[in-house]
C-alpha positions in Angstrom: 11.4 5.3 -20.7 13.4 3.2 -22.8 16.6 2.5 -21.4 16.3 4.4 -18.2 14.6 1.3 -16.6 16.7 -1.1 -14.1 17.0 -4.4 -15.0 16.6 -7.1 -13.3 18.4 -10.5 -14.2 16.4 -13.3 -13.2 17.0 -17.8 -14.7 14.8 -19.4 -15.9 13.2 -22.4 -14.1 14.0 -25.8 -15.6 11.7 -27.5 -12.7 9.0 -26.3 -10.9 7.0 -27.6 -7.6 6.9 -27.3 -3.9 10.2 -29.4 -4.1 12.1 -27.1 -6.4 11.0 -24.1 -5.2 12.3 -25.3 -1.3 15.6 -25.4 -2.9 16.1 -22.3 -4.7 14.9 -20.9 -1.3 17.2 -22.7 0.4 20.1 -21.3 -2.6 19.0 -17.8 -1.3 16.9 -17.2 -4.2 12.8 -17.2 -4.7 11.1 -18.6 -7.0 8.4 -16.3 -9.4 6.7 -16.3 -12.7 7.0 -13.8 -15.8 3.8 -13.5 -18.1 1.8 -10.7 -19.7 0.5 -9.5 -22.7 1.6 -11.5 -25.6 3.7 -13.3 -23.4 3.8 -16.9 -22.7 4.2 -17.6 -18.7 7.5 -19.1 -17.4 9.0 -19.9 -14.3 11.9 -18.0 -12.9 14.2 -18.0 -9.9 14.8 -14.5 -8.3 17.7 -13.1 -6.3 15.4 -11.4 -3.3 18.5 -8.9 -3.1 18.5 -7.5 -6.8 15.5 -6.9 -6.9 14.7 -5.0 -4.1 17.7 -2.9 -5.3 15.8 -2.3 -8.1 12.5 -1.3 -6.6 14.6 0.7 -4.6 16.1 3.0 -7.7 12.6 3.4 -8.7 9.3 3.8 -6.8 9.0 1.0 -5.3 6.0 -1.9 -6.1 5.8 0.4 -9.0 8.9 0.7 -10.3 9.2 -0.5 -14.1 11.7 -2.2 -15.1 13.7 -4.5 -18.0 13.6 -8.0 -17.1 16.5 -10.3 -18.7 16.9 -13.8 -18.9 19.8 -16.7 -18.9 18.5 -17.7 -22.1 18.8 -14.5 -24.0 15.3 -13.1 -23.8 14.9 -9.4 -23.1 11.4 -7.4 -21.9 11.4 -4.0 -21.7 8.9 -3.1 -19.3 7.9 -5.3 -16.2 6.1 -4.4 -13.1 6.1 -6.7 -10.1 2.4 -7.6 -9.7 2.1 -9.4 -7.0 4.4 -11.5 -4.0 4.1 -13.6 -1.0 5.4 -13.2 2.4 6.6 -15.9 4.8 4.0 -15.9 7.3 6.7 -15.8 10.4 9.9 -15.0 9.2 8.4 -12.2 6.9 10.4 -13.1 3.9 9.4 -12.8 0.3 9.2 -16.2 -0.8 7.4 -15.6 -4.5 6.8 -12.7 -7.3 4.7 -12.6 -10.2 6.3 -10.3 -12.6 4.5 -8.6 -15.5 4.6 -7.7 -19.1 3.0 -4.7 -20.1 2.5 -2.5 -23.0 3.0 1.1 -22.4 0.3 2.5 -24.3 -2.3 0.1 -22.5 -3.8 1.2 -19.7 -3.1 -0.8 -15.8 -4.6 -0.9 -12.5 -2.5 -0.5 -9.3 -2.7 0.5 -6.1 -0.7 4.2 -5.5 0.4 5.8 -1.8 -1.9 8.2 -0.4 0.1 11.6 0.5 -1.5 14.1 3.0 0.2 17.4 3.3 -1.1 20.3 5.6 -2.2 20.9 8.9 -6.4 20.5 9.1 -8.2 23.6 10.3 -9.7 20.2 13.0 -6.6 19.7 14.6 -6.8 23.8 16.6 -9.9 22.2 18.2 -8.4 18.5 19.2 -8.9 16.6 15.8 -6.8 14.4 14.9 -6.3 13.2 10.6 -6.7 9.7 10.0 -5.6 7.7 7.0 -8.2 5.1 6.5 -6.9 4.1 3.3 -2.7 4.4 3.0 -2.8 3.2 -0.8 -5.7 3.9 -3.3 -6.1 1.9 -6.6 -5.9 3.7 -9.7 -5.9 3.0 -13.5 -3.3 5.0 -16.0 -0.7 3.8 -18.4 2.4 2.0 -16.9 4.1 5.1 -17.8 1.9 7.9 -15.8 2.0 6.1 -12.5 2.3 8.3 -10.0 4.9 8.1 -7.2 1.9 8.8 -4.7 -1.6 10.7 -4.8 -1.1 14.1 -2.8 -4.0 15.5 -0.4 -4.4 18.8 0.8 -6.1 18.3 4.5 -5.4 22.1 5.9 -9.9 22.4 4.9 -10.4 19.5 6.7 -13.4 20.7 9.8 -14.5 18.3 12.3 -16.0 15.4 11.4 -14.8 16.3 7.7 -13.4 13.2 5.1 -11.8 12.6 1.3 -13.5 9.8 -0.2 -11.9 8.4 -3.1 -13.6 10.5 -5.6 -12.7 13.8 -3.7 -9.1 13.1 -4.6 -7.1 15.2 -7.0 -5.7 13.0 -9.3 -2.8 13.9 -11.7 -3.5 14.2 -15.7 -4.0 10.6 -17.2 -4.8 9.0 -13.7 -8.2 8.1 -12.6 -9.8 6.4 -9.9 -10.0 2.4 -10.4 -13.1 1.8 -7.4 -16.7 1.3 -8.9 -18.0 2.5 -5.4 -16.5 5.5 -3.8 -15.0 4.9 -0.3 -13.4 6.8 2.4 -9.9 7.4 2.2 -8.9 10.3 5.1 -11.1 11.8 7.8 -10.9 13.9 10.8 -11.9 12.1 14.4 -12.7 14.4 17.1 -12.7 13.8 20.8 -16.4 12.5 22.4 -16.5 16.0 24.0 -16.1 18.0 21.2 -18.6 16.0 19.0 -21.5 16.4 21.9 -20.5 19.9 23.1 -20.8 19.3 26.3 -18.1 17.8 28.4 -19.7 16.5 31.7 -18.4 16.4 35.5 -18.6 15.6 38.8 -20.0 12.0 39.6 -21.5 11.3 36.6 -18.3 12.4 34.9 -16.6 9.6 37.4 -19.4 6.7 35.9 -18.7 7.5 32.7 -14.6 7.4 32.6 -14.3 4.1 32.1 -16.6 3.4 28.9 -15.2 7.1 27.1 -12.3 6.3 24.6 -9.0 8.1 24.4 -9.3 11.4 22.3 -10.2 10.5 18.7 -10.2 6.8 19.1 -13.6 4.5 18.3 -14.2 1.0 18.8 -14.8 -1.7 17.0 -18.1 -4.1 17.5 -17.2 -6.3 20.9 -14.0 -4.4 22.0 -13.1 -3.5 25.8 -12.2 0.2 26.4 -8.8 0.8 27.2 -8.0 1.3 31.0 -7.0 4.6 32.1 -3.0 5.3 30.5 -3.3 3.0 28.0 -3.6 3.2 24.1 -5.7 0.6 22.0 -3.8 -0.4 19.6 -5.2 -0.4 16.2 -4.5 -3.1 13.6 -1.1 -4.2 12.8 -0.1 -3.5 9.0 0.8 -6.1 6.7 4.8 -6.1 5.7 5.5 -3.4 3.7 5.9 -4.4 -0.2 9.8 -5.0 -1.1 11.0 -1.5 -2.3 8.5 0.2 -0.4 
């Protein structure tokens, strides 16, 4: 709400370019741009350090916040929208920062929460979380700190899709098609029903997987003791 917001002090740009904006990095700031509805884009230079504080007093990418300028002009409610990563050193090195109305409704992308121990899990299951963020559309004002799922139904084999989810009052899903967001992977033997041994058990060790682990199209099976690894996340999202 009004005045409960951070703020975040940013300057205003007086030059732009790869040139500039190697400098202000250099100055231990990053450059961004501010635009939005009914507002006119600028440039701006960003300490990295502020403004994770303030995602930090919020909730995180979706914090909203005042933005204030060194010339005198005041927004009331910003959301960061979107920001680059340095591909190596894994530093934020731009933001786009933006305007919106309150009443208008937004699309952004909101944790997903599971809570519960799945009914799966007594018979080896293990709960996966194929989708750690979900995008959803509401008001700037109704956005949701995360999207809470109850998994203690899930059976074998079981899943939320995006539609399945509870979402709170004035939130909605944002996806045209409906995808899955959390399901249960059992291990080989439990899925067939039948657990084999003896020398055809000995054959087959090396091409089973570790218990609720697939692969993907091409990949080796792990040796015996080891764990695939699955896919290494992005950088989590300043404020995160």
């Amino acid at each position: 709400m009004a005045g409960e917001n951070p703020t975040l002090n940013v300057k205003v740009r007086e030059s732009t370019g790869s040139g500039a904006a190697g400098r202000l990095r250099r100055d231990g700031m990053i450059p961004g741009v501010c635009y939005g509805s009914g507002t006119e884009s600028f440039p701006v230079a960003v300490d990295p350090d502020r403004l994770r504080d303030v995602l930090d007093e919020g909730r995180g990418r979706n914090t909203l916040f005042q933005l204030e300028t060194d010339k005198g002009q005041a927004f009331e409610h910003v959301l960061l929208r979107d920001y680059q990563f340095h591909p190596v050193k894994r530093e934020l090195t731009h933001v786009d920062l933006f305007v919106v109305e309150t009443d208008r409704e937004i699309v952004v992308d909101v944790p997903v929460e599971p809570f519960g121990e799945a009914e799966a899990k007594q018979m080896g299951g293990k709960v996966q979380v194929v989708r750690p963020e979900v995008p959803v559309r509401c008001t700037p004002v109704t956005i949701p700190d995360s999207i809470r799922v109850d998994v203690s139904g899930l059976g074998p084999s079981d899943a939320f899709s995006a539609f399945d989810l509870d979402y709170p009052s004035d939130v909605e899903a944002a996806a045209e098609n409906d995808y899955t967001v959390i399901r249960v992977l059992m291990p080989r033997e439990k899925v067939i029903g039948l657990e084999p041994t003896g020398p055809e058990a000995e054959d087959e060790e090396e091409a089973e997987l570790e218990e609720g682990e697939e692969l993907e199209e091409g990949e080796e099976p792990a040796e015996e003791g080891e764990e695939q690894e699955g896919p290494t996340p992005d950088a989590a999202p300043p404020g995160a």
